[in-house]
Jmol script that loads the backbone (N, CA, C; Angstrom):
load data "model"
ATOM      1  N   UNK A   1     -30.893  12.632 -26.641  1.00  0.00           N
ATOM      2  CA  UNK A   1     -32.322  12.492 -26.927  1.00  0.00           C
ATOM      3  C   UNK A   1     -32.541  12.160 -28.393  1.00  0.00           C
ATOM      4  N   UNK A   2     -31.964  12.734 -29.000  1.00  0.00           N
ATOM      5  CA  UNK A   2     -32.090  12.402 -30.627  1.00  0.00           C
ATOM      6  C   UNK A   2     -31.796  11.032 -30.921  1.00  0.00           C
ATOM      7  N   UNK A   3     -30.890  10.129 -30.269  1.00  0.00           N
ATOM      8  CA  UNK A   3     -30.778   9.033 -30.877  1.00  0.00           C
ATOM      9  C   UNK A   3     -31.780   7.908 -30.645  1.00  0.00           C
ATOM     10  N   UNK A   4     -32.581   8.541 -29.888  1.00  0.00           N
ATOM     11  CA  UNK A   4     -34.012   7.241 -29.780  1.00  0.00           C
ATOM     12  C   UNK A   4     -33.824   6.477 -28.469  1.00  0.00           C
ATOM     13  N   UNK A   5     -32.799   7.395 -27.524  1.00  0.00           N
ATOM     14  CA  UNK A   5     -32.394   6.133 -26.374  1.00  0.00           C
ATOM     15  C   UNK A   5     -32.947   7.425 -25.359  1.00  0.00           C
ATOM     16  N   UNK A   6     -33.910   6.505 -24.668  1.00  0.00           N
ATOM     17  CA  UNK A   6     -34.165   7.295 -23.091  1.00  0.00           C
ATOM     18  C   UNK A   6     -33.184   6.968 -22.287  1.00  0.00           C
ATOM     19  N   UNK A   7     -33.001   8.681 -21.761  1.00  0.00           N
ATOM     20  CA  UNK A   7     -31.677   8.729 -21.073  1.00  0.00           C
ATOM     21  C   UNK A   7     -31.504   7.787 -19.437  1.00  0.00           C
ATOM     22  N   UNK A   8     -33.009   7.817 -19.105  1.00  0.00           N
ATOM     23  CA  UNK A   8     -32.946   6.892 -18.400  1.00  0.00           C
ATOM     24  C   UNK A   8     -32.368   5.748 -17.888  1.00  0.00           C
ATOM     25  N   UNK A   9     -32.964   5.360 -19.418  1.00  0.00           N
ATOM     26  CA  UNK A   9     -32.745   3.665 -19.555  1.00  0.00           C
ATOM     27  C   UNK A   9     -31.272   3.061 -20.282  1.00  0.00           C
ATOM     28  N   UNK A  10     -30.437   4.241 -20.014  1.00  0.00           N
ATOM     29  CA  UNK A  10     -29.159   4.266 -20.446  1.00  0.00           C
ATOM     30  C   UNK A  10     -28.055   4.223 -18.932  1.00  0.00           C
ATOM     31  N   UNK A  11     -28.051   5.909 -18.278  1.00  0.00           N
ATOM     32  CA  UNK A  11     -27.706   6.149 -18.047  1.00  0.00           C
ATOM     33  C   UNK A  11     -27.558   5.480 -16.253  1.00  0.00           C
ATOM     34  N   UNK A  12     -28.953   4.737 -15.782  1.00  0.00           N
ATOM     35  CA  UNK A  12     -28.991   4.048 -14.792  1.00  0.00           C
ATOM     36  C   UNK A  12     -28.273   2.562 -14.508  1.00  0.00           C
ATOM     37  N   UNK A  13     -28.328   2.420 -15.293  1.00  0.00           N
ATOM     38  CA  UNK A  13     -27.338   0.469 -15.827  1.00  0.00           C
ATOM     39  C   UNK A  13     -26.015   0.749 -16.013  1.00  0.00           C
ATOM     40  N   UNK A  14     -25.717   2.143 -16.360  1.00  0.00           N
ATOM     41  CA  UNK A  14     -23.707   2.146 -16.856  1.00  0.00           C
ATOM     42  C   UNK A  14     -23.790   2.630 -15.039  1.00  0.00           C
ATOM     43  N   UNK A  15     -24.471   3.378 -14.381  1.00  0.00           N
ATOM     44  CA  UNK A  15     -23.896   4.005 -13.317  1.00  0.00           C
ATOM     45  C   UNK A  15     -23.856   2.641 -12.434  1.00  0.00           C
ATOM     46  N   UNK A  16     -25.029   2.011 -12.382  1.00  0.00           N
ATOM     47  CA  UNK A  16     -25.213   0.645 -11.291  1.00  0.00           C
ATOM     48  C   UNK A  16     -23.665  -0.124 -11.704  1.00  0.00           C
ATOM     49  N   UNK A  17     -23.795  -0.463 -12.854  1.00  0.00           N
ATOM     50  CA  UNK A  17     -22.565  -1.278 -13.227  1.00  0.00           C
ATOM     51  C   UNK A  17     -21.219  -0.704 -12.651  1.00  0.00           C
ATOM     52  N   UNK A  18     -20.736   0.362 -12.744  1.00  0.00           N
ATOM     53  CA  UNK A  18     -19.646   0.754 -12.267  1.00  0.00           C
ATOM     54  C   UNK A  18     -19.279   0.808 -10.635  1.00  0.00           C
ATOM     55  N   UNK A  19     -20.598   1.361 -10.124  1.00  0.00           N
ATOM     56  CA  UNK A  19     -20.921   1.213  -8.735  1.00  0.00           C
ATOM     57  C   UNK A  19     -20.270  -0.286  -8.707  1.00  0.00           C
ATOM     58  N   UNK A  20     -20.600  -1.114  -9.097  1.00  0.00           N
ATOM     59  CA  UNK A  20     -20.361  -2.529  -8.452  1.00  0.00           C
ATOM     60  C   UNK A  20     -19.340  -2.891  -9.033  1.00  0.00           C
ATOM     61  N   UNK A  21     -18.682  -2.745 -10.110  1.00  0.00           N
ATOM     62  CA  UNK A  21     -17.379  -2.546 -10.293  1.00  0.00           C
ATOM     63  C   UNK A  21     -16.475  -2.158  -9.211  1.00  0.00           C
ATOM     64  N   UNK A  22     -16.460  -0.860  -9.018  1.00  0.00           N
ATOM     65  CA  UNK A  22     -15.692  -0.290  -7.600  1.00  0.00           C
ATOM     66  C   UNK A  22     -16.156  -0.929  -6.681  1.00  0.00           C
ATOM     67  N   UNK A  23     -17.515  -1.104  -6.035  1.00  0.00           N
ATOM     68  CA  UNK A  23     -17.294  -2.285  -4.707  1.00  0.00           C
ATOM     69  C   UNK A  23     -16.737  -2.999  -4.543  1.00  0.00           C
ATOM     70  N   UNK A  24     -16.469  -3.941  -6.251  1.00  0.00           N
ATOM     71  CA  UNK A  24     -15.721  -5.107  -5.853  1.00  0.00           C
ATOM     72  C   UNK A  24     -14.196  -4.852  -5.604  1.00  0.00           C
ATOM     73  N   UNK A  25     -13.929  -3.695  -6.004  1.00  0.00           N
ATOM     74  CA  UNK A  25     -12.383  -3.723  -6.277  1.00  0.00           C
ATOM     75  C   UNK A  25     -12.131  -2.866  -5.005  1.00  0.00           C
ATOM     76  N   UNK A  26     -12.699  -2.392  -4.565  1.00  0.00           N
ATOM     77  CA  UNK A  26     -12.525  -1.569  -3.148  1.00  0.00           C
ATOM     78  C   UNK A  26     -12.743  -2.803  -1.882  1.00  0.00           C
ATOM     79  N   UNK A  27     -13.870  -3.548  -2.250  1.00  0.00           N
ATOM     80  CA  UNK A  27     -13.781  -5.000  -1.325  1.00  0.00           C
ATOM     81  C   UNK A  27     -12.084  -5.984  -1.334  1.00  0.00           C
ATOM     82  N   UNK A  28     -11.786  -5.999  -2.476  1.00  0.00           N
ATOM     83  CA  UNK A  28     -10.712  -6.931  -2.694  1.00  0.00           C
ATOM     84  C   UNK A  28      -9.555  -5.503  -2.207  1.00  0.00           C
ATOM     85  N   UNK A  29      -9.687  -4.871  -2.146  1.00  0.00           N
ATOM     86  CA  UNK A  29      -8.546  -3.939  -1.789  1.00  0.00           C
ATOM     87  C   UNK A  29      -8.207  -3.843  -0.083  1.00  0.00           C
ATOM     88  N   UNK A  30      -9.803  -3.883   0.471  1.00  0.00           N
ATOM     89  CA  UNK A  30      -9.868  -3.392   1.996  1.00  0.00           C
ATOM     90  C   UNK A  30      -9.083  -5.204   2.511  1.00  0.00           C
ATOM     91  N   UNK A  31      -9.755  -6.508   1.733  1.00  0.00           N
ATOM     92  CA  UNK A  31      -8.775  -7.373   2.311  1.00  0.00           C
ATOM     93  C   UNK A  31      -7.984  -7.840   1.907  1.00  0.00           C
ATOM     94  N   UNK A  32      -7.262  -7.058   1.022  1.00  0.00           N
ATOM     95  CA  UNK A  32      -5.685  -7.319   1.060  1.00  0.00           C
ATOM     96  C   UNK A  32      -4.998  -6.357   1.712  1.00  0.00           C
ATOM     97  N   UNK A  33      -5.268  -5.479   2.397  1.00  0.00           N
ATOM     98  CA  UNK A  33      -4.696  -4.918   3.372  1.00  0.00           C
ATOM     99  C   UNK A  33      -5.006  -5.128   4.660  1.00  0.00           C
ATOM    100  N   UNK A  34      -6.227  -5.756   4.721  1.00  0.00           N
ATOM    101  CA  UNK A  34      -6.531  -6.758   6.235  1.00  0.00           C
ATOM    102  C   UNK A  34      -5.800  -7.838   6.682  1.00  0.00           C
ATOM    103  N   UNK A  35      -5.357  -8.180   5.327  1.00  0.00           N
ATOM    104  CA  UNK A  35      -4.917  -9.691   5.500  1.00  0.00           C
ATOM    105  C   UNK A  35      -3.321 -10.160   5.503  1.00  0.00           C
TER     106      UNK A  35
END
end "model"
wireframe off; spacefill off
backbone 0.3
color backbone group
């Protein structure tokens, strides 16, 4: 809070980002073992 950053507007964009990080790499994982 002290540094002037709403935690909000921080903490929602690193979580989304990673989320889709791991999708992709859990996507590319499920078909290379499909395939």
């Amino acid at each position: 809070y002290r540094l002037g950053l709403d935690p909000d507007n921080v903490v929602i964009p690193v979580v989304t980002n990673v989320c889709d990080v791991l999708g992709v790499l859990v996507l590319f994982a499920v078909v290379r073992v499909l395939v």
